[in-house]
Every structure is written in structure tokens, then in C-alpha cells.
N, C-alpha and C positions, 0 to 999 in steps of 0.2 A: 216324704210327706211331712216327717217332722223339720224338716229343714223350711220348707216353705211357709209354715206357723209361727217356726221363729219371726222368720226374717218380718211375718206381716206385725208382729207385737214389737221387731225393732223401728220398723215405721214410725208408730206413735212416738217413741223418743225422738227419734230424727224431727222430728216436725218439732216437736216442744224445743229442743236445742236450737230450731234454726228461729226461730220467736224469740227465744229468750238472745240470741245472736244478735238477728235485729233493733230489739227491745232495750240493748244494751246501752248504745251512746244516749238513749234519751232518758235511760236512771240516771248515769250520769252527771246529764247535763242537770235533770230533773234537781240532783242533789245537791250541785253547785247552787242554783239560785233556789236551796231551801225549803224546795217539796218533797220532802221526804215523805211523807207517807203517800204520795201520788203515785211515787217513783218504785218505793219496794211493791207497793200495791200492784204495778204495773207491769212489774216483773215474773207475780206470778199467775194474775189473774186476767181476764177477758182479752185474751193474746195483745197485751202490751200497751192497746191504747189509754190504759191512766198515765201510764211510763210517756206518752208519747203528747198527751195535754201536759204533765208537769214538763216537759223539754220545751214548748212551744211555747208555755205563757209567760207572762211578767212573773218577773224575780220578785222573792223579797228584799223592805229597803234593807235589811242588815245582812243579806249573802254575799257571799264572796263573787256571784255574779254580777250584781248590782253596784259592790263597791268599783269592781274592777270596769266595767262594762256600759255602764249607764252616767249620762249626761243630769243635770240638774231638773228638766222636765219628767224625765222616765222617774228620775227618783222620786219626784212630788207627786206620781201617779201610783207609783206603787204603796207609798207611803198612803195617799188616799184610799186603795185599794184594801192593802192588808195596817190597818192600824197599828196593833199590835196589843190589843186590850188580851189576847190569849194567845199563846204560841200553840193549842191544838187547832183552833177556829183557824189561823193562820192557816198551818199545816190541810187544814181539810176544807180549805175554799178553792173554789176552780178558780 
């Protein structure tokens, strides 16, 4: 009986590992194009999906995503996008 207790409280781990599993390429990617707070946010809160906006949206223009990744259109959008008057405002815009 103590054995089937455990195993249902190591459940709840299994599941948060396989989340954070998941969750994982899109911090990531999240951090290369400069969401960082989207991204750690996402990693451990409302199973992944901030992790999972910061992977999918426009970069910033000064990440290593954008420098490497992005044409002179995407940059002038992004650049429209995140200005840069604050790097927390940045940081916390969808």
C-alpha cells in the first residue's frame, strides 16, 4: 500500500519533467532572440506556454537571433516593435 502512494506523488514529478522537457527548446530559442523573462517565466509557470510565445515571436533587433536570422524587413519590424526606450518594457512585451 505504501508503495502505490509513492509511485502516485512520483506522478506529479513525471509530468512537471516532461513540461519542462517539452518547454525546453522554446526557452531556448525564447533566449536567443532576447525574451528572457518570457522564457525563464515559461519554464516554470502555466506549463510552458510563455516559454512557447517567447520561441514563436519576433526577436529583438539587438539578439543574436535577429542579427543572425533576420533580413532587413524583419529587422525594421522588430525595431518598430520593441524600440528600445527600456530593456524591462522590451523584455515584458508579447
Amino acid at each position: 500500500m505504501l508503495m502505490s502512494s509513492s509511485l502516485r506523488a512520483d506522478e506529479g514529478y513525471v509530468g512537471l519533467v516532461y513540461i519542462w522537457i517539452l518547454a525546453s527548446p522554446f526557452v531556448i530559442v525564447g533566449c536567443l532572440k532576447g525574451r528572457y523573462a518570457l522564457s525563464i517565466v515559461g519554464l516554470v509557470v502555466l506549463f510552458g506556454i510563455p516559454a512557447i510565445l517567447a520561441g514563436t515571436r519576433l526577436a529583438r533587433r539587438d539578439s543574436w537571433w535577429a542579427k543572425r536570422f533576420y533580413d532587413e524587413d524583419q529587422l525594421a519590424q522588430s525595431a518598430h516593435r520593441y524600440p528600445g526606450n527600456s530593456r524591462i518594457n522590451d523584455a515584458l512585451t508579447l
